[in-house]
C-alpha positions in Angstrom: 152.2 174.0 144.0 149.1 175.5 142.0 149.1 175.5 138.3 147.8 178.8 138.1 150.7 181.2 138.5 148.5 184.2 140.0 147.3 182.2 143.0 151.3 181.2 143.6 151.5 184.9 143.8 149.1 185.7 146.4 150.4 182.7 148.9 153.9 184.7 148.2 152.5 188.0 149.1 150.6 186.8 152.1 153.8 185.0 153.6 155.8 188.3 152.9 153.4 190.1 155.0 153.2 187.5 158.1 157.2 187.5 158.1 157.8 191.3 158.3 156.6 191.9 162.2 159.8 188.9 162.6 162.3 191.7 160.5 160.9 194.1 162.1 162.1 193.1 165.3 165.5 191.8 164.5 166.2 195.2 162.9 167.1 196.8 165.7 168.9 199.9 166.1 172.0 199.0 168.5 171.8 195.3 167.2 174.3 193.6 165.0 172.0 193.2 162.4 170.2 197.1 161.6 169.0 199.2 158.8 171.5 202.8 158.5 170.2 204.6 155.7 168.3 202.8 154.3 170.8 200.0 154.0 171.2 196.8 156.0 174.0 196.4 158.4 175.2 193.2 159.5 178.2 193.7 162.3 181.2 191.8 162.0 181.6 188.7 165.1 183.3 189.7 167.8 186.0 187.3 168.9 184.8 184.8 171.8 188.1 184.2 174.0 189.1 180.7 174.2 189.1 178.2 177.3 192.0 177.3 179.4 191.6 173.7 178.1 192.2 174.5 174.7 195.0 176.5 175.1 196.9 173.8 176.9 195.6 171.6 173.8 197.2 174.0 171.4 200.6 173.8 173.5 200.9 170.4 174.3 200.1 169.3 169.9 202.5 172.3 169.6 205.0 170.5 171.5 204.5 167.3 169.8 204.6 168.3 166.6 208.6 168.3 165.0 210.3 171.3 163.6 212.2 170.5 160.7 213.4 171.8 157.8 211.1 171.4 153.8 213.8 170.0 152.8 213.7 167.4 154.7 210.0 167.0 155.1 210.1 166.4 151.0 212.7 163.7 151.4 211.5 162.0 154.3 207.9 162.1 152.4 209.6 160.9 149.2 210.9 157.5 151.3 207.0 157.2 152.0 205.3 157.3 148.9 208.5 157.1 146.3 206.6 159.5 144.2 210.1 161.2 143.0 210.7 157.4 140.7 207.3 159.4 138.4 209.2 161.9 138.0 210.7 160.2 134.9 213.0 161.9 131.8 211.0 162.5 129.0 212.9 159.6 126.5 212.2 157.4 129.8 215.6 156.0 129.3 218.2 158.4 130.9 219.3 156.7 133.7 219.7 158.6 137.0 222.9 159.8 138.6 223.8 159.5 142.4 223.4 163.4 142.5 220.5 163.7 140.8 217.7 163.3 143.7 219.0 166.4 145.3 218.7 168.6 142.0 215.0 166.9 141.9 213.8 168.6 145.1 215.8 172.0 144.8 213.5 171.9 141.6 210.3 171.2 143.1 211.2 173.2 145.8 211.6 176.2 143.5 208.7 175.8 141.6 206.3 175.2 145.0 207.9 177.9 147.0 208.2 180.4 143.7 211.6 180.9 144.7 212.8 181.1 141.4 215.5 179.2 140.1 218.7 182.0 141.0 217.6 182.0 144.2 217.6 178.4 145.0 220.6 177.8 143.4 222.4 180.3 145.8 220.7 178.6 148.7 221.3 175.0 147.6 225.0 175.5 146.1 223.0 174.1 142.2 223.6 175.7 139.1 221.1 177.9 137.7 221.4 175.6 134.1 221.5 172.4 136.4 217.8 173.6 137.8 216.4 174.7 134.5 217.2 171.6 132.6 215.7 169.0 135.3 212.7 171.3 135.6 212.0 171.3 131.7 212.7 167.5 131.2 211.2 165.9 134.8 208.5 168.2 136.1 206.1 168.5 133.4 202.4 168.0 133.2 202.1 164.3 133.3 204.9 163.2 135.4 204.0 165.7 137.9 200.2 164.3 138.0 201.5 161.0 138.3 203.4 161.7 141.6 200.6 163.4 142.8 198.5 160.2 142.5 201.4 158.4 144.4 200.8 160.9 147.3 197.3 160.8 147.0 196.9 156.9 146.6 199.3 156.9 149.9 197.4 159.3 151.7 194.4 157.4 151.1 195.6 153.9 152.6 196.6 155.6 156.2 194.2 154.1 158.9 193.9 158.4 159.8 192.7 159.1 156.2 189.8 156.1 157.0 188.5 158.2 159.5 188.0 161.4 158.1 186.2 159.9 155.1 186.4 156.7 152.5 187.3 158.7 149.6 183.7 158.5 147.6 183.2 162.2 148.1 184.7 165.6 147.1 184.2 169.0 146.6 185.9 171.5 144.5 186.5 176.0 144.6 188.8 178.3 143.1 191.0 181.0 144.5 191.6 184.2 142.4 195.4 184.9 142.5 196.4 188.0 141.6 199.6 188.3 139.0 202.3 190.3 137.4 203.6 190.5 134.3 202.9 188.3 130.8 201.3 185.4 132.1 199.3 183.0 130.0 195.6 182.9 130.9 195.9 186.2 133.0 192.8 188.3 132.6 191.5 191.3 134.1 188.7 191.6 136.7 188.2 194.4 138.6 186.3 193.0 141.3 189.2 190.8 142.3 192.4 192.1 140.9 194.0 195.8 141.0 195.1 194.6 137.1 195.4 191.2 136.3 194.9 187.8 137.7 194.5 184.2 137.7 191.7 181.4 138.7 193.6 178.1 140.8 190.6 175.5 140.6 191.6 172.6 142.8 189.5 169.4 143.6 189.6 167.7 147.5 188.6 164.8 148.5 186.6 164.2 151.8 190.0 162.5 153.0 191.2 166.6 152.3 193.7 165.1 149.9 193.7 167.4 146.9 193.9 165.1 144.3 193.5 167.7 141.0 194.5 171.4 140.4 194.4 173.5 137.3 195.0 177.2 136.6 192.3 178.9 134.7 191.5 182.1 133.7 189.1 184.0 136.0 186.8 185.5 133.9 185.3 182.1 133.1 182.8 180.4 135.4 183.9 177.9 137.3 181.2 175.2 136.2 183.3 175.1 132.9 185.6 173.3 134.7 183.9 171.0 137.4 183.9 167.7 136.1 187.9 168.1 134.7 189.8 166.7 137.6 187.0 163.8 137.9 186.9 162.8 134.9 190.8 162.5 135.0 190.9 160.6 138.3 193.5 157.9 138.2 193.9 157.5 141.7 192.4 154.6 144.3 189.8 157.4 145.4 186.2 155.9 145.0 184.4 159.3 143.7 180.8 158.5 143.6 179.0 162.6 145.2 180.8 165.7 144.4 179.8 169.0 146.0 180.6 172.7 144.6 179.4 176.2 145.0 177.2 177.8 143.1 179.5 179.2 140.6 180.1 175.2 139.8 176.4 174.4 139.1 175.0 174.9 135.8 171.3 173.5 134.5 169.7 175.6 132.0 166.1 174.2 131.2 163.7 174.9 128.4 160.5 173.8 127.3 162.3 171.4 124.6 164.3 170.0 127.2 167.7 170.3 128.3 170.3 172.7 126.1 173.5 173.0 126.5 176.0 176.2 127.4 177.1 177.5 123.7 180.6 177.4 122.3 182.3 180.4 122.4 182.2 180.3 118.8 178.3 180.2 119.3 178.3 183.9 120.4 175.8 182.9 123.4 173.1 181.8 121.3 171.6 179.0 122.9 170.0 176.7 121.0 166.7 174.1 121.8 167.9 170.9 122.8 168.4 167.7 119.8 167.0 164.9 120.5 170.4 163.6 119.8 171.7 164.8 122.9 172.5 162.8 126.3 168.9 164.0 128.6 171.6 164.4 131.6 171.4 167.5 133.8 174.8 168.8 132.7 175.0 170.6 129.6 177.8 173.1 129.1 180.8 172.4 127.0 183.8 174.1 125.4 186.6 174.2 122.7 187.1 170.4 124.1 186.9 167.2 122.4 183.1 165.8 122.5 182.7 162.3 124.1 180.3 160.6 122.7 176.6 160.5 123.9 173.8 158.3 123.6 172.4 159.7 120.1 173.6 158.6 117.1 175.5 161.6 115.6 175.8 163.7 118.3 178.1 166.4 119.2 176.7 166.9 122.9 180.5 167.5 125.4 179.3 166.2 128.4 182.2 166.8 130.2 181.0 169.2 133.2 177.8 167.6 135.3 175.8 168.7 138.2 176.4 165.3 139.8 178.6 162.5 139.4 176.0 159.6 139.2 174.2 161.6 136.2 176.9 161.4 134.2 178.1 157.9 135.2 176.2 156.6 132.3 177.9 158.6 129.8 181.3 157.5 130.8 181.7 153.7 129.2 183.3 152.8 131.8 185.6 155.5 132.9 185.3 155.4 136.9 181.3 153.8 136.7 180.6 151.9 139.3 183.4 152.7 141.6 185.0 149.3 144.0 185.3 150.7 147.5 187.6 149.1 150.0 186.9 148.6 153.8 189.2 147.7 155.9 188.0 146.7 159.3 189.6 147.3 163.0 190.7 143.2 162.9 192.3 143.8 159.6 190.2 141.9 157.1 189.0 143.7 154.2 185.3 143.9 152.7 185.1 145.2 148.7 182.2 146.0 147.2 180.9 147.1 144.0 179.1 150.3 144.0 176.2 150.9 141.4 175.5 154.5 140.0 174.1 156.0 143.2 177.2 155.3 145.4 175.1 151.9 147.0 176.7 148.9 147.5 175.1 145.8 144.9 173.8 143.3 147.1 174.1 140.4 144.9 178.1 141.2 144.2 178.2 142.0 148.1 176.9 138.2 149.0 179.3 136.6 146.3 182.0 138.5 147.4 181.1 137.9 151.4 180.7 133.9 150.1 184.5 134.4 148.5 185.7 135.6 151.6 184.3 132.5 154.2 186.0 130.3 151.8 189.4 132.4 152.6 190.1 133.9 149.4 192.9 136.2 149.3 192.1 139.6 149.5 194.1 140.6 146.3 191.3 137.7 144.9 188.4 139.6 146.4 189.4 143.0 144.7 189.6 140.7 141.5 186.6 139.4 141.5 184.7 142.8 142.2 186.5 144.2 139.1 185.5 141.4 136.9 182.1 141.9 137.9 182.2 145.6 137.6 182.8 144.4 133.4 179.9 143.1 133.9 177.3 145.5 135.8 179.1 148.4 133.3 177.3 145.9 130.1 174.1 145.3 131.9 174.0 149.1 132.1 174.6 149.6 128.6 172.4 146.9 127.2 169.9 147.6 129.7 169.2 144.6 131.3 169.3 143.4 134.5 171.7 140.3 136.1 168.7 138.0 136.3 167.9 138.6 132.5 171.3 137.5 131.1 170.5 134.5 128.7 173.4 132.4 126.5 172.6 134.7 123.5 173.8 138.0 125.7 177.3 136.1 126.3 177.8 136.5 122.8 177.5 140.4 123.3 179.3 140.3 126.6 182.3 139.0 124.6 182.1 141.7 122.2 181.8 144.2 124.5 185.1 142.9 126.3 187.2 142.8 122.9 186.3 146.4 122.3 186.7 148.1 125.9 189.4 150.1 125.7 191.6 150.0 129.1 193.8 153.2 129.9 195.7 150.8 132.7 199.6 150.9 131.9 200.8 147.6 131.5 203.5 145.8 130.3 202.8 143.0 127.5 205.6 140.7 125.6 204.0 140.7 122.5 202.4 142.7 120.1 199.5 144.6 121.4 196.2 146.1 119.8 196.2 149.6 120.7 193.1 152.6 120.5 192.7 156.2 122.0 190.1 156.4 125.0 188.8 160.3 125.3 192.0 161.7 122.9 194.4 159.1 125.3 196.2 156.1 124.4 194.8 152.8 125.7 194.8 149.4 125.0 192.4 146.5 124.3 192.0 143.7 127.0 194.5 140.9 126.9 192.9 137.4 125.9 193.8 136.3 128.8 192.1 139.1 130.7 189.0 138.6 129.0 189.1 134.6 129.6 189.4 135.5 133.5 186.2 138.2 133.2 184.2 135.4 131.9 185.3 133.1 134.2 184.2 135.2 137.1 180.8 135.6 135.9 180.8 132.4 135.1 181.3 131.7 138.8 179.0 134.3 139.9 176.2 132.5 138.2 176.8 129.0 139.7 176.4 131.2 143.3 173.6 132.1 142.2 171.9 128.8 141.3 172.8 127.8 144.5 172.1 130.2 146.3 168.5 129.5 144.7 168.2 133.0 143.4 169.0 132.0 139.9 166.5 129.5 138.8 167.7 129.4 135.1 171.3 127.6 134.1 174.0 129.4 133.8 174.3 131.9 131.3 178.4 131.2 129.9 177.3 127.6 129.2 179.9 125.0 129.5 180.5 122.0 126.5 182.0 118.9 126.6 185.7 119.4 125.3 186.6 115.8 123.3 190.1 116.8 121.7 191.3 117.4 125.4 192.0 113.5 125.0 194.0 113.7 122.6 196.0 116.6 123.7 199.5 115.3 124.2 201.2 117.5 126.5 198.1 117.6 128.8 199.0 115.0 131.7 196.7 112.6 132.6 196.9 109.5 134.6 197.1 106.3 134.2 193.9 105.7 135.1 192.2 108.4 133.1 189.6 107.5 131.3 187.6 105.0 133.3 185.6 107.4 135.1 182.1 109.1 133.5 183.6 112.7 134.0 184.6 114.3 130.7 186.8 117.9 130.3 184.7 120.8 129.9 185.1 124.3 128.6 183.0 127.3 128.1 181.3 128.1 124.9 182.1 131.5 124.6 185.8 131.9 125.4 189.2 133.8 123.4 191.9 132.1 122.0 195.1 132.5 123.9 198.7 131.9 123.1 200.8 129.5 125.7 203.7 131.5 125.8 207.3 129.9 127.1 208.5 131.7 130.5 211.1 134.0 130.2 214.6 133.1 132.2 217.4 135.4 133.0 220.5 134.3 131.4 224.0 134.2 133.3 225.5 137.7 132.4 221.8 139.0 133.4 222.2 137.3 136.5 225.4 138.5 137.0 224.4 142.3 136.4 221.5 141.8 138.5 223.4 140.5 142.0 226.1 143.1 141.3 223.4 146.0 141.2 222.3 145.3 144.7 222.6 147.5 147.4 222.0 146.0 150.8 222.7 142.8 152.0 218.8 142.1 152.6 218.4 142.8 148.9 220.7 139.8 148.0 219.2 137.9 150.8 215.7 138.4 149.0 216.6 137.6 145.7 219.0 134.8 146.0 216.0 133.0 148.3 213.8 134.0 144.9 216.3 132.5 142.7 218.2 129.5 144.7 214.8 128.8 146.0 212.1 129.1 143.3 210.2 130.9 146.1 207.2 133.4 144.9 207.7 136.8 146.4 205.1 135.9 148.7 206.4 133.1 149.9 209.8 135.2 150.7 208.4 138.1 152.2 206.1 136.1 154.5 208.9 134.1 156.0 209.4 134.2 159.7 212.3 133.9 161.8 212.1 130.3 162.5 211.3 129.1 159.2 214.8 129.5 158.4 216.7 126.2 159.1 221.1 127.0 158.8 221.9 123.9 160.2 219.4 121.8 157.9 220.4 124.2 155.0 216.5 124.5 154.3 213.8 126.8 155.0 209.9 125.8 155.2 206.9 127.7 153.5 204.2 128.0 155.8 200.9 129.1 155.6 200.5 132.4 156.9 197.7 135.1 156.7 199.3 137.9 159.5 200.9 140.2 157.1 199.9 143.3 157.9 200.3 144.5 154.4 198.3 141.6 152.6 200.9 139.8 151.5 199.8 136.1 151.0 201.9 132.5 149.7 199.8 131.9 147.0 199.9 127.8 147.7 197.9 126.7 150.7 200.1 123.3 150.9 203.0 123.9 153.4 206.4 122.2 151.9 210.3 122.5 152.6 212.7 124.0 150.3 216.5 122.8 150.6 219.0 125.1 149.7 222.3 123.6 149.3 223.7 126.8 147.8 226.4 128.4 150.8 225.8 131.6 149.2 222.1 131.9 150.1 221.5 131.2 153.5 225.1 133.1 154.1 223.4 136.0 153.1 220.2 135.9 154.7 222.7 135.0 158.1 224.2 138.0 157.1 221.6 139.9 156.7 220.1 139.3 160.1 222.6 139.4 162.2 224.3 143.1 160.6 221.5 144.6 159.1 218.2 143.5 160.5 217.0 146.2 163.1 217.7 143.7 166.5 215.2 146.1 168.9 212.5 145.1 166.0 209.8 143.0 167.9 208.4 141.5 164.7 208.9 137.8 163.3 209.4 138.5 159.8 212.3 138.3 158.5 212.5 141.3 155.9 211.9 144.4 157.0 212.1 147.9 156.3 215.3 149.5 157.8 216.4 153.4 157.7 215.5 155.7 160.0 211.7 156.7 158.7 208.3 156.2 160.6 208.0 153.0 158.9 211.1 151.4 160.5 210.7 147.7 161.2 207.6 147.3 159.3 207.5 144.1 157.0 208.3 144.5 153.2 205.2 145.0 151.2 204.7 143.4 147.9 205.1 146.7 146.2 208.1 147.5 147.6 210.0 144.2 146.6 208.9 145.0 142.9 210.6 149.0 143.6 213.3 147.6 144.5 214.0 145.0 142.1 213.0 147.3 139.2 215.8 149.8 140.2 218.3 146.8 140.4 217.7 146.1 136.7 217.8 149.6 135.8 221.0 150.1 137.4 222.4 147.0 135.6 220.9 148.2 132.5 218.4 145.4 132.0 215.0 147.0 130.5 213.1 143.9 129.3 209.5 144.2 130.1 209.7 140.8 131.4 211.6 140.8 134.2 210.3 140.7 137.3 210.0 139.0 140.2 208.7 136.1 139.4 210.8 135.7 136.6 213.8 134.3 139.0 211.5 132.0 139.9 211.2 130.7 136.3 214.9 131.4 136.0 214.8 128.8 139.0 212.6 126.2 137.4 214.1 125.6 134.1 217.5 125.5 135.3 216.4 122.8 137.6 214.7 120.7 135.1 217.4 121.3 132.8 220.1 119.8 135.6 218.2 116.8 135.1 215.3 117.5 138.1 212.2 114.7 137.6 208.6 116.5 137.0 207.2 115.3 140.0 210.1 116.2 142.1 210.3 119.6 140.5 206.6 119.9 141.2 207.1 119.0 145.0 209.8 121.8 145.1 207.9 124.4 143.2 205.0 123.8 145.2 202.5 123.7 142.3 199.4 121.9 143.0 199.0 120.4 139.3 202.1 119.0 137.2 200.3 121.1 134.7 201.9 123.9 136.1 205.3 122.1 135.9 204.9 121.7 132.7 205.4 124.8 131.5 209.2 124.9 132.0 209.2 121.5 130.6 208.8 123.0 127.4 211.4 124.7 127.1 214.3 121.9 126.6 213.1 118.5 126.7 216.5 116.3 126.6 214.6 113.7 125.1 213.7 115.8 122.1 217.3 117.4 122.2 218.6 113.7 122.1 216.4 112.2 119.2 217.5 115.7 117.3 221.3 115.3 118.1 220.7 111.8 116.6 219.3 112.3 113.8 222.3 115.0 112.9 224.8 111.7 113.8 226.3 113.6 116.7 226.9 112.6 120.2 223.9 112.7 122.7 225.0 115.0 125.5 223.3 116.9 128.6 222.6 120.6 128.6 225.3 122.7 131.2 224.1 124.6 133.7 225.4 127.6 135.1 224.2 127.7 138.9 223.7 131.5 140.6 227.3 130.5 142.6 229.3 129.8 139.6 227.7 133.4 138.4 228.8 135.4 141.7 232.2 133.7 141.5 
């Protein structure tokens, strides 16, 4: 392009005048496109009529496709995704009555379909009061957004949804919905609405799951608004490219530099750019709170971008450097790391591809490439590069890790630092968490030296660790100590607390058999809690590991889950179960309840009537179900999961007088380290020595098994 804006000019004019004879032509006057008055006329397409083929095609996926009621559409959708256990009470205590699910979807029904809440109740037979109350305490803001994410997250595993798109790109638009009466945020616009109306702003992914809506008013452009479901994403979608329209694309330029859109307190004055402010191609901002931008001091809102990859930087880690998730026609699964620009990092890519020939678990892959992110997100921030990290940057990698504020809900047993994260609650990273991060990149970098693309050592340097000697409860072996091999650890490392595994006592035990609802249920977690098996273990069992006459079953190493699930021990063992009331219920279960036309081996599958009918039990919903046994028997710890029958297991076992190494054998634990843990709970020893020295009699500890319990 020429500097000098009067040549421009005259290439402009002389490209005006060799396109005219071309308008000229087109313009003609019986055509669809012609000039009538002086105005142009473009005639509307005329309908082309369809094929024979495709109206056969529309019949026969007419024909396919099932008429049934919403109603039951909603519910069967609900046994899918479960997205009706977010819709929670707002004390998050009130437990549920049988009745309640049906007063649920009337509601949601009422609100979706604008029924109103007199005219559902009349159809479903609800009160009006009944209606009014769930909808003020169940379906507000945040509950409803988290069931949305259920549906979305759901939506986004299905082998279909793969096909359409991996979930890295979206696009947003907003319909203008005309309204009557008082509403909040109605305006008027007279090119839209006869008085008053509304803006419905909703964001799509390329999987067309809509994973954000908001109601806005319409007089406002729609850029205002772009970047709101985004930068709220809490679902598994990847967003790395967003597309809008034009009314969603604002860059105002200047010969400072970039400005920003005013305030409406600003009275659209805009002002030059400050060289405090982020030099991103977004600049517009509202009554919002500011996130902070690279200056020190400023007040820039970057909350509405042209792209998604120019604002990545401004984020701190909110949704930077997205992991995507591949899951290939033979089943295994690739995960990657994806930098700013929605490209896969090749040097994470080969680790993780390394990972993956050694047959780690996929759950261990997806680890891995989120511990890593930690890392990438620090490089970006500090501005180096992976090849440039020296033993002095571990020091501010550290730091960075005890300051990164996580928004991810957890559950923690003791006291936790907490911080707000863009005006939301969130929480620090757990020592533990932090310990693992490091140990990852830790591991990346001895790759890497291998490899031979890391000439340097590695940057978490590791130092002898002499007390480890001395350490009493740490077994060794007889023979330790005659070998040149001393125990290491890593210079730059958090303090954690060895906390005692939590055990449920006889009354909780009680409450929690009692609460179950189905025979396979009690199957499950009597083999969890007679057997001290991990729920991967238990949900990986196959027909024929199960032994009645022998009164045992055997743990096998299996990878053909087809929902991932994994036994976490790669050392095959048998687990005897002399209890009568555990394998009776497991023979119970499979010869009553287990579907009989299902083809599969497993043993626990999904039953009902819905499309996933004899699929095996996932992981997730052995922890739904389990949850909502405790809450029906009124036990809320935060600690008791799962695996906690497993440690309920354990201890009772060592405190029936079980040997370490035997217990070790049973457990399956590849290190009696592991052991160990339950055997600091009661040590009879200690309890002996104790009773002793108060001059009483030395007696063993009773234990209450799971069959004195039931009886």
């Amino acid at each position: 392009m020429p500097a000098d804006g009067a040549v421009r000019l005259e290439q402009r004019g002389r490209e005006l005048v060799e396109l005219l004879p071309r308008v000229d032509r087109i313009l003609s006057p019986q055509g669809p496109v012609r000039m009538e008055k002086g105005r142009v006329v473009v005639s509307p397409l005329e309908a082309e009529e369809r094929p024979p083929r495709v109206e056969h095609l529309e019949e026969t996926l007419t024909a396919r496709l099932p008429l049934i009621d919403f109603p039951d559409l909603l519910i069967e959708v609900d046994q899918w995704t479960g997205f009706s256990h977010h819709l929670r009470h707002l004390n998050g205590r009130e437990p549920r009555r049988p009745d309640f699910l049906p007063v649920l979807y009337a509601a949601l029904l009422a609100q979706g379909c604008n029924f109103g809440f007199a005219r559902m109740a009349q159809m479903a037979e609800i009160p009006v009061d009944r209606l009014a109350w769930c909808t003020t305490w169940y379906l507000r803001e945040d509950t409803l957004k988290a069931a949305t994410d259920a549906l979305v997250n759901f939506h986004h595993r299905l082998p279909l949804s793969q096909r359409w798109g991996g979930g890295t790109l979206s696009s947003s638009d907003g319909q203008r919905i005309p309204v009557a009466g008082k509403i909040r945020n109605a305006t008027a616009l007279r090119r839209y609405f006869l008085s008053q109306g509304l803006t419905f702003y909703s964001w799509t992914s390329d999987q067309f799951a809509q994973y954000g809506t908001k109601v806005v008013p319409a007089t406002i452009r729609d850029a205002t608004y772009v970047l709101d479901a985004i930068l709220d994403n809490t679902t598994e979608l990847s967003l790395v490219e967003h597309t809008t329209d034009t009314a969603g694309f604002t860059v105002i330029l200047t010969s400072v530099g970039y400005t920003r859109m005013p305030d409406r307190g600003e009275r659209g004055r805009l002002r030059p750019a400050s060289p405090h402010d982020t030099p991103s191609a977004l600049l517009c901002s509202r009554a919002a709170p500011a996130y902070p931008a690279a200056g020190r001091g400023s007040r820039a809102s970057p909350r509405h971008a042209v792209s998604m990859p120019e604002c990545f930087p401004l984020l701190r880690g909110r949704r930077t450097m997205p992991i995507r998730r591949i899951t290939h026609d033979n089943g295994t699964l690739q995960v990657e790391l994806l930098d700013d620009t929605g490209t896969a990092v090749p040097e994470v890519a080969a680790f993780l591809r390394h990972l993956a020939a050694r047959d780690y678990s996929p759950n261990t892959l997806v680890a891995y490439a989120h511990d890593l992110q930690h890392l990438w997100r620090f490089l970006a921030l500090s501005g180096l590069t992976w090849t440039q990290l020296q033993p002095p940057h571990a020091l501010d990698l550290l730091a960075y890790l005890r300051t990164f504020p996580s928004a991810h809900l957890v559950q923690r047993l003791g006291l936790t630092l907490t911080t707000t994260h863009d005006g939301s609650p969130a929480r620090y990273l757990a020592p533990k968490t932090i310990n693992r991060i490091l140990a990852a990149v830790s591991s990346f970098y001895d790759y890497m030296i291998t490899a031979g693309q890391f000439p340097q050592a590695n940057p978490l340097e590791k130092i002898p660790e002499p007390l480890a000697q001395r350490l009493t409860e740490r077994h060794r072996s007889f023979l330790a100590g005659i070998h040149r091999q001393r125990p290491l650890r890593r210079r730059v490392a958090v303090r954690t607390v060895e906390r005692l595994p939590r055990v449920l006592e006889a009354h909780q035990v009680s409450a929690l058999l009692g609460a179950l609802r189905s025979t396979r249920d009690l199957a499950l977690i009597r083999l969890m809690l007679d057997g001290g098996l991990r729920p991967g273990e238990v949900l990986s069992l196959h027909l024929e590991d199960v032994a009645y006459g022998r009164r045992r079953v055997i743990v096998r190493r299996r990878c053909d889950h087809p929902k991932g699930v994994r036994p976490k021990s790669r050392v095959e063992r048998v687990v005897d179960l002399h209890e009568p009331t555990t394998l009776d219920a497991v023979n119970t279960y499979v010869m009553t309840e287990r579907p009989v036309d299902a083809s599969t081996p497993f043993v626990f599958l999904v039953g009902g009537r819905g499309q996933r009918r004899h699929e095996p039990l996932s992981y997730a919903a052995l922890v739904k179900l389990f949850h909502r046994a405790c809450a029906r028997a009124g036990l809320r710890e935060p600690w008791m999961t799962p695996h906690s029958l497993r440690h309920t297991h354990a201890t009772r076992m060592w405190e029936g007088g079980m040997r370490e190494l035997t217990l070790q054998k049973r457990l399956g634990h590849a290190s009696v380290e592991s052991t160990r843990v339950y055997t600091r709970i009661s040590d009879p020893v200690v309890v002996a020595d104790y009773r002793r020295a108060l001059g009483s009699r030395t007696d063993t500890p009773t234990v209450v098994t799971t069959d004195e319990v039931s009886s």
